[in-house]
C-alpha positions in Angstrom: -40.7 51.5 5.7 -44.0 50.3 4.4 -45.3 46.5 4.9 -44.7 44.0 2.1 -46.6 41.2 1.6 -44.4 38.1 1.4 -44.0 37.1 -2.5 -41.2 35.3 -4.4 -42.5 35.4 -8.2 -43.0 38.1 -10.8 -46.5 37.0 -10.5 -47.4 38.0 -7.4 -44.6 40.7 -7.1 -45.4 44.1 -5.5 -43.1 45.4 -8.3 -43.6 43.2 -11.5 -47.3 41.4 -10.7 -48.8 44.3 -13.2 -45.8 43.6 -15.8 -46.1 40.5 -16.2 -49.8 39.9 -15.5 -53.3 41.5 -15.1 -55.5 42.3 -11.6 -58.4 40.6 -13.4 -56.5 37.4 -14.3 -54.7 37.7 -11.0 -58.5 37.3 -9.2 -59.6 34.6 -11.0 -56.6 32.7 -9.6 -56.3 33.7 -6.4 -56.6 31.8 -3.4 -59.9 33.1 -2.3 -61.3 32.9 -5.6 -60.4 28.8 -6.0 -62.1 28.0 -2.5 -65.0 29.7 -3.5 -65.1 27.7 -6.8 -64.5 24.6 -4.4 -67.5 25.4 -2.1 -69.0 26.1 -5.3 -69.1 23.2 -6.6 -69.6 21.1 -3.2 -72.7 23.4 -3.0 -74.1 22.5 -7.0 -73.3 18.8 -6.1 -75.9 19.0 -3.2 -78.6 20.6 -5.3 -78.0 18.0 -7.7 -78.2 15.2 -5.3 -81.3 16.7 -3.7 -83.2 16.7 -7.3 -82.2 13.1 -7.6 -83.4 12.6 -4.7 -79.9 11.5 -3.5 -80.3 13.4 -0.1 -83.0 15.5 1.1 -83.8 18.4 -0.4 -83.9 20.4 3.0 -80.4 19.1 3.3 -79.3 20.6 0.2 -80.9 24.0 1.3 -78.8 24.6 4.3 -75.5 23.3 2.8 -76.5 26.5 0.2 -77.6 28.4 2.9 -74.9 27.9 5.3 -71.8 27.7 3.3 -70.1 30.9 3.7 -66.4 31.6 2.1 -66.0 34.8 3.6 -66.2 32.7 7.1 -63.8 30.0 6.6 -60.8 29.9 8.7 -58.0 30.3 5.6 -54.8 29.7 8.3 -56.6 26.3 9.9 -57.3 25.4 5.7 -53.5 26.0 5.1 -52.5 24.1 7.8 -54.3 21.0 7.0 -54.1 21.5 3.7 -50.0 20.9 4.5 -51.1 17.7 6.5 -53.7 15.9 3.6 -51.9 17.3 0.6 -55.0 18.6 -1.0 -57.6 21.1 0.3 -61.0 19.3 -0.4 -60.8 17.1 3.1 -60.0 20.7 5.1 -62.7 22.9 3.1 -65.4 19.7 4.0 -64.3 20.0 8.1 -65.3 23.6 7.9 -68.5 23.3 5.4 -69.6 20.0 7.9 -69.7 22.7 10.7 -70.7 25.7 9.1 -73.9 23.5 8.1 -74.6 21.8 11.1 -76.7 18.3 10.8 -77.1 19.2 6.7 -73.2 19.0 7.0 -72.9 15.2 6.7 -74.3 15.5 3.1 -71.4 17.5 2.0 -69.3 16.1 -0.7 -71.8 13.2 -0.8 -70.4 10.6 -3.2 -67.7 12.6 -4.5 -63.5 12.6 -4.7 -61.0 15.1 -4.0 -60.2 15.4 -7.6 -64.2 15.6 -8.6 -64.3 18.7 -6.7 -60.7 20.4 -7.8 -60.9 19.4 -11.4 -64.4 20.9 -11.9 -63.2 24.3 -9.8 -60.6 24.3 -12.3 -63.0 24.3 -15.6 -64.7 27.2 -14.0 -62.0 29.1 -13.4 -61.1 28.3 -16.9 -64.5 29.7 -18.4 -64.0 32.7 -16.1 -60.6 33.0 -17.4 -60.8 32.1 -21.3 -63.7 35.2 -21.5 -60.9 37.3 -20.3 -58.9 36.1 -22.9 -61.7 35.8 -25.7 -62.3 39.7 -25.0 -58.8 40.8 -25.2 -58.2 39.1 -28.2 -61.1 40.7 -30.2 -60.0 44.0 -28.6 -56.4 43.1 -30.1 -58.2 42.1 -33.5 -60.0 45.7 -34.2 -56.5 47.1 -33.1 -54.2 44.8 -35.8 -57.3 45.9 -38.4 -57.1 49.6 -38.0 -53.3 49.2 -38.3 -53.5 47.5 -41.4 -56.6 49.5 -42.9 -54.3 52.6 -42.3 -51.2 51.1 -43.4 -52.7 49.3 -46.3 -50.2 51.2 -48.8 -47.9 52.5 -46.9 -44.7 51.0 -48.9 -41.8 49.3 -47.0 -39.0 46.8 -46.9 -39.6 43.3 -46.5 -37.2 41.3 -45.0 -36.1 37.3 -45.2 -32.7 36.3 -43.4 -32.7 39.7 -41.9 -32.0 41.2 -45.6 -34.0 43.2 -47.4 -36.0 41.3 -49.8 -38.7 42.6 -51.9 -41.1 45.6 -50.9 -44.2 45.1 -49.1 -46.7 47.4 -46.8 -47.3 47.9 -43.2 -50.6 47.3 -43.5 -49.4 43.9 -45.2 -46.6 42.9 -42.8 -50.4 43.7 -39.7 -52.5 41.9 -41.6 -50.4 38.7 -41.7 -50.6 39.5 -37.5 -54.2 40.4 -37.6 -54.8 36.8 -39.5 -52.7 35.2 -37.0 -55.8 36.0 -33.7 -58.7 35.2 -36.4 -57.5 31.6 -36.1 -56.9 32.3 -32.5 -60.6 33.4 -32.0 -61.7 30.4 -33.5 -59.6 27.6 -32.0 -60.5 29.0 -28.8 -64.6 28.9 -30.0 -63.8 25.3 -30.6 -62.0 24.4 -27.6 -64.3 25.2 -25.3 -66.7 22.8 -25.8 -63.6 20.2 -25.2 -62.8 21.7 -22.2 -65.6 23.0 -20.6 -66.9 20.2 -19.4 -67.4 19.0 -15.5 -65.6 16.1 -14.0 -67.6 14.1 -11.2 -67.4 10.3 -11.4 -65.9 9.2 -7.5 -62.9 7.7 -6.3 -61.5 5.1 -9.3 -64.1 6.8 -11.8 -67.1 4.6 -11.8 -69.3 6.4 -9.4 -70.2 3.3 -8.0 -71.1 4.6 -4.5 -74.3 6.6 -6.2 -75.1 3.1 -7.7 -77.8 3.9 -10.3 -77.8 7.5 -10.0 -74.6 8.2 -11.0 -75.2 9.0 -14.3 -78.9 11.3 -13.3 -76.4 13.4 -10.6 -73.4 14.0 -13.0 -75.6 15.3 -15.4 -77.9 17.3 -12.7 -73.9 18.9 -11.6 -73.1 20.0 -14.6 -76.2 21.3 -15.8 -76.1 23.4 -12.3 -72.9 25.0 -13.3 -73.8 24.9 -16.7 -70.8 23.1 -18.0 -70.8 20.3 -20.9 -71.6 16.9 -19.3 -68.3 14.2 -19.8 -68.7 11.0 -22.1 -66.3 9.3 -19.4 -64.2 10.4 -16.8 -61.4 11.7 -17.5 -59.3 11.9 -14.1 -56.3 10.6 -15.7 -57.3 12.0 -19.5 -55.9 15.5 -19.1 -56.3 16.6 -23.0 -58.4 19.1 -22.4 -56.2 21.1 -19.8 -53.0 20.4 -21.9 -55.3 21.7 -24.8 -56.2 25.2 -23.1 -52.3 25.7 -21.8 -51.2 24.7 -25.2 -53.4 27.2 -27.1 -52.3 29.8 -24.7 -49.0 29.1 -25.9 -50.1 29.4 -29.4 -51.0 33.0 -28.5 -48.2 34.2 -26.4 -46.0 32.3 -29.4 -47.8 34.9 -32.1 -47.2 37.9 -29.3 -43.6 37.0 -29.0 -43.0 37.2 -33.0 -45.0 40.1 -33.3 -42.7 42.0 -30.2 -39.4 40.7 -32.0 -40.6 42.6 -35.5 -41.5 45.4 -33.3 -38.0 45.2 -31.3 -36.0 45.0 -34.0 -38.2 47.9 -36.2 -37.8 50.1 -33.3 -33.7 49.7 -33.2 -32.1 53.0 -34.2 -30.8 51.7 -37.7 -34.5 50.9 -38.5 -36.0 53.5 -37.0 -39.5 52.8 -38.3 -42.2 51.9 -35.6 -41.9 53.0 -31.3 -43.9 51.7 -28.5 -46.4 54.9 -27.6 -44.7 57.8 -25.7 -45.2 57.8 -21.8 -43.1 59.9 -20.1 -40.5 57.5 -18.1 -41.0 54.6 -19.8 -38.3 52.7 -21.5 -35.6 55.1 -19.9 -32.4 53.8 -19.1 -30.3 54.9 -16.2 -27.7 56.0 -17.3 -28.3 56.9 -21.1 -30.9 60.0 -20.9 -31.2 58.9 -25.0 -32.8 55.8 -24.5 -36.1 54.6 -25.3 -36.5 50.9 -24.5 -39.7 48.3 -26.3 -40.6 47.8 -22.8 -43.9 46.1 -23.4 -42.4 44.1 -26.3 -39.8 42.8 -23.9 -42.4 41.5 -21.8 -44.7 40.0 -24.4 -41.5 37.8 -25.6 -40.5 36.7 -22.2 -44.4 35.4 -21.4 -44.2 33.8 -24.9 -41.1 31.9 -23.8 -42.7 31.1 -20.2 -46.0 29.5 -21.4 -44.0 28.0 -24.1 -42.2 26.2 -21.1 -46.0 25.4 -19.1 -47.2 24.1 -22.2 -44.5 21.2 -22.2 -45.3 20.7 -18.6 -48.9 20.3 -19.4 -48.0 17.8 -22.1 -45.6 15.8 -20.0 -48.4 16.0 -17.0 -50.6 13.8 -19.6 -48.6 10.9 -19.5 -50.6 9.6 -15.9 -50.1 5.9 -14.3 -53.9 3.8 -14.3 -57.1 5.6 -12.7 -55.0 8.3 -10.4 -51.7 9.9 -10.9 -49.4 10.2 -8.7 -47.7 13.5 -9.1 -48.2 14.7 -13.1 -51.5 15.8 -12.0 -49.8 18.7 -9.5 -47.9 20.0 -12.1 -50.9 21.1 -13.6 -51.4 23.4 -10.3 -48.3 25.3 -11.3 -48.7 25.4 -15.0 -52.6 26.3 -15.4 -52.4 29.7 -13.3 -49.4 30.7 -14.5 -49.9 30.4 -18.0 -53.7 32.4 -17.6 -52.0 35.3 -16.2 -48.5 35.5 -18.4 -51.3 35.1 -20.9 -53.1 38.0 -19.9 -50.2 40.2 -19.0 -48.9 39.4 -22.8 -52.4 40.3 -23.8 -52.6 43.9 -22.1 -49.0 45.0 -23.5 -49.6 44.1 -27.1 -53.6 46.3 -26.7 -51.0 49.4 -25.4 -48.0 48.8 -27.4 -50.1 48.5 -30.7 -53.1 50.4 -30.3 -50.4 53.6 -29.6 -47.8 52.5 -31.9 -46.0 55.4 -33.8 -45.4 54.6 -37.4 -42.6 56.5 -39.1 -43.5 56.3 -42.8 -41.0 58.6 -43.6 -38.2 56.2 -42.2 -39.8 53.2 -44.0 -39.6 55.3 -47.0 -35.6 56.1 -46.7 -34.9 52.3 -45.5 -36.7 51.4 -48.6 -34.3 53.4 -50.7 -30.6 52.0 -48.9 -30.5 50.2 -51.6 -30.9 52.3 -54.7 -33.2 50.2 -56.4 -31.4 47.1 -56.4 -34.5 45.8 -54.1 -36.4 45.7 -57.2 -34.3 44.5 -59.2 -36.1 41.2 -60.2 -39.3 43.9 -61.1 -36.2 45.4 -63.8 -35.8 42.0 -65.3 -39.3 41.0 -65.0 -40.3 45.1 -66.9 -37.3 44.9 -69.1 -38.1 41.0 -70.5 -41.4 42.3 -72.8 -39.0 44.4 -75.0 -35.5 42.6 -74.7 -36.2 39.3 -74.0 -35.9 37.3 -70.8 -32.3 36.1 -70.3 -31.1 39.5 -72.1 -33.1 41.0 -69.2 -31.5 39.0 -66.9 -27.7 39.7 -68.1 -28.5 43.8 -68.2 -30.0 43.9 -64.9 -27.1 41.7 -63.2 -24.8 44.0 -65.3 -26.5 47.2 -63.5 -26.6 45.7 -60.2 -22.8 45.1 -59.8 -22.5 48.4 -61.4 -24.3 50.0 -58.9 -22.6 48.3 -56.3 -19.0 49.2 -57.4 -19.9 53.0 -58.8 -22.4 53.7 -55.5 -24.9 54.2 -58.5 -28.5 53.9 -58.2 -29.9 51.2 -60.1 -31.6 53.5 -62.6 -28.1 55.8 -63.6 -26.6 51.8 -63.4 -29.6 50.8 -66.3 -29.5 54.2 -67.8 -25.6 53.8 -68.5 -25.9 51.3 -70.3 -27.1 51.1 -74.4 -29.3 47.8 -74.6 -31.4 49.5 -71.8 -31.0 53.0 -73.1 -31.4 52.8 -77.1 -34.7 51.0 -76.3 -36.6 52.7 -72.9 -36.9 56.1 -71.9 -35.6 57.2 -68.8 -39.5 57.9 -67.3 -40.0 54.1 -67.3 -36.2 53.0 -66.0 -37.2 55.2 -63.3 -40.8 53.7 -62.9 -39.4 50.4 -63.2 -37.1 50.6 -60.4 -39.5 52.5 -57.7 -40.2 50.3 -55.1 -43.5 51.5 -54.2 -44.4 50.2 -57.9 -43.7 46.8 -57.0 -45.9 46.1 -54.0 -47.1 42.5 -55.5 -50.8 42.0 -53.9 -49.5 43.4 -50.3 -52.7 45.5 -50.2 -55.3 42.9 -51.9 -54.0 40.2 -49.5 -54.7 43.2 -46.6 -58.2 43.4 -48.6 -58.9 39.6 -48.2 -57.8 39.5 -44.3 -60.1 42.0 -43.2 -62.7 41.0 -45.0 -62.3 37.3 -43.5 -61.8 39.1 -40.2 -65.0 40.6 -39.9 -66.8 37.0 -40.2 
C-alpha cells in the first residue's frame, strides 16, 4: 500500500485537493511558502533599517546573506510555534543563529503581527494575479460564447417557467458582464489592500522614535507595497474586503453552475459540461453524465460565502490587539484563495468546452406552441384591431390552445376577428418565437463592446 500524507480537508486531500483547488494556489499557501514570506519580510525590514541608518548596513547584509529557508529546522518551528502561539518568535531563534552577531538585528523594532500581516499582503498580491489572470481567461471564454450564440433563439425563464424568448449569447453576456465588474473591483481593491503593515507593539512605533515613519516607508517601498496612513492592526477592512470579493466571484460561479445544472438535466437537454471519457459517470447507471465541475463551482461559492462572514465577524477586534478574531482570518484567507481558484479552473473547462445543443433549445422553445409569445400576438395584433380587442382575441386563443392542444397560430387562425383581417403568413410570423428576441443580441452588442475596455 502506498504512503499517504496525513490530511483531513478537501484542500489538502490526496483525492479532492485538485477538485476543489489549484497546485498554483495551493503553493502560494503553503507552509513553506508563508515562512519564506516571513523571512522575507524580516530580511526587507533590515535593509530598510540599514538605509535609515537604524542598524549597520553590514548588519543588514548578512541577515540577507545568511537567512536561508531551505535550512530552517520546520519540526523545532512547529514545536515552538505550539509553545508561543505564533511563529515569528521561533523563525527569529533560527534567523538569530543562522546570522550569527548580525542576528541580534533581526526583527529590529518590529511585532509579531508586523511581520505576519505584511507576509499576508504578499501572499495576497501573489495570489490575486492568479486570480486576475483567470478571470480574464474566463472573460475571452464567456465572450466567444456570447459572440457565437448571439442569435441563437431560446427560452427564457422567470420562476422556473418559461417566459419570453431570449438568446444564448444573451443569457453569456449577462455572465460575461458579471467578471467585467469583477476585473474592475479587483483593479480597485488592490490599492486598499496592498499595503504593508509595520508600526510595533500597540501601533505607534515608538521604539524607532523618530524613524518610524522613514523605516515604514523604506519596508514597504522594499517589497513594493502601498505605504499605510495608520496602522491598521486591529482595522482588518482590507482582508475582509479581498475574502468578501472572492465571495462575490465564487457567488457569480455558483449562479452560472446552477443555469448550467439545471440546462444540462435531461428534460432541458440544452447545454453539457465537455466530454471526457469517465467523467460524470455514475456507478451504477452506465447512462449517466453528471455537471461535475458545476457541482464543484456551487459548493466553493457556498464555502467562501461562509469565510466571507467569518472575515466580517473577525473585524469586530477589542482596542489595539485582538484577542482571537484576528486567528480566524488564518483559516478563512487560505481557504477562500484556493476554493477561489479551484472554482476558477472548473468554470475555464466547463465553459470553454461547453456543448450547446441548439437544436434542443429550438424544440424547448416550441413546448409551448406559441403561447410564449403570446404578449408579441397582442402587442402585433393591436395596430389593426385595437389594443384591448387584441388582448380579448389572444386570451381567447391561448385557452383555446390549451384545451384543443392547438398551436397558438390554428388557436388565432380559428377564430374570425383575427382571420377576416390577417393572413395566415403573418399569424404565423407573429407567433415565431425567434421573431420576438427583444434587444437580446444588441444588449450582447453593448457587453462586448464594454468588455473589451
Amino acid at each position: 500500500m502506498p504512503a499517504l500524507h496525513a490530511s483531513t480537508t478537501v484542500l489538502d486531500s490526496m483525492l479532492f485537493r485538485d477538485a476543489f483547488g489549484t497546485p498554483e494556489m495551493r503553493e502560494v499557501f503553503s507552509d513553506v511558502a508563508l515562512v519564506a514570506r516571513y523571512a522575507e519580510v524580516e530580511v526587507a525590514l533590515a535593509k530598510a533599517e540599514a538605509k535609515c541608518g537604524v542598524i549597520p548596513q553590514d548588519a543588514a547584509d548578512q541577515i540577507a546573506a545568511r537567512t536561508d529557508v531551505a535550512a530552517l529546522d520546520f519540526d523545532l518551528l512547529r514545536q515552538e510555534t505550539d509553545i508561543v502561539g505564533y511563529p515569528i518568535l521561533p523563525l527569529v531563534h533560527q534567523m538569530v543563529k543562522q546570522c550569527g552577531d548580525a542576528g541580534r538585528y533581526v526583527h529590529w523594532g518590529a511585532t509579531t503581527q508586523d511581520i505576519m500581516d505584511t507576509a499576508v499582503v504578499l501572499q495576497l498580491r501573489a495570489a490575486l494575479e492568479i486570480v486576475e489572470r483567470d478571470i480574464a481567461e474566463l472573460r475571452k471564454i464567456l465572450a466567444d460564447l456570447s459572440r457565437r450564440h448571439r442569435d441563437t433563439p431560446m427560452a427564457g425563464r422567470t420562476h422556473l417557467q418559461q417566459a419570453l424568448p431570449v438568446t444564448f449569447g444573451y443569457k453569456t453576456a449577462i455572465w460575461l458582464a458579471m467578471f467585467d465588474r469583477h476585473a474592475e473591483r479587483l483593479a480597485q481593491l488592490k490599492p486598499r489592500v496592498l499595503v504593508g503593515e509595520f508600526a510595533g507593539a500597540a501601533g505607534t512605533l515608538a521604539s524607532l522614535g523618530d524613524k518610524g515613519f522613514e523605516v515604514q516607508e523604506a519596508l514597504c517601498d522594499e517589497l513594493k507595497l502601498g505605504v499605510p496612513a495608520s496602522t491598521w492592526h486591529v482595522a482588518r477592512d482590507g482582508f475582509a474586503e479581498a475574502v468578501n470579493f472572492l465571495a462575490l466571484v465564487t457567488g457569480s460561479l455558483g449562479k452560472i453552475a446552477l443555469d448550467i445544472m439545471i440546462m444540462a438535466s435531461t428534460e432541458f437537454a440544452e447545454v453539457y459540461e465537455p466530454f471526457v471519457k469517465g467523467r460524470g459517470a455514475s456507478s451504477t447507471m452506465p447512462q449517466k453524465r453528471n455537471p461535475i465541475s458545476s457541482e464543484l463551482m456551487l459548493a466553493a461559492s457556498k464555502a467562501v460565502r461562509q469565510h466571507a462572514g467569518l472575515m466580517l465577524d473577525a473585524m469586530v477586534q477589542d482596542f489595539e490587539r485582538a484577542t482571537g478574531p484576528w486567528h480566524a482570518e488564518w483559516m478563512a484567507i487560505p481557504e477562500s484563495f484556493v476554493l477561489a481558484a479551484g472554482a476558477l479552473h472548473q468554470a475555464r473547462f466547463a465553459l470553454a468546452g461547453l456543448i450547446v445543443d441548439e437544436a434542443k433549445m429550438n424544440d424547448n422553445l416550441a413546448i409551448s406552441r406559441g403561447l410564449i409569445v403570446a404578449e408579441a400576438v397582442m402587442m402585433g395584433l393591436a395596430p389593426q384591431i385595437g389594443r384591448q380587442e387584441a388582448h380579448d382575441v389572444v386570451y381567447d386563443a391561448c385557452r383555446l390552445a390549451n384545451e384543443k392542444g392547438l398551436t397558438l397560430a390554428d388557436a388565432l387562425s380559428s377564430d374570425s376577428r383575427v382571420s377576416a383581417r390577417i393572413d395566415r403568413a403573418t399569424i404565423d410570423a407573429l407567433t415565431s418565437p425567434k421573431n420576438y428576441l427583444g434587444l437580446a443580441p444588441a444588449m450582447v452588442d453593448r457587453v462586448l463592446k464594454s468588455a473589451t475596455r
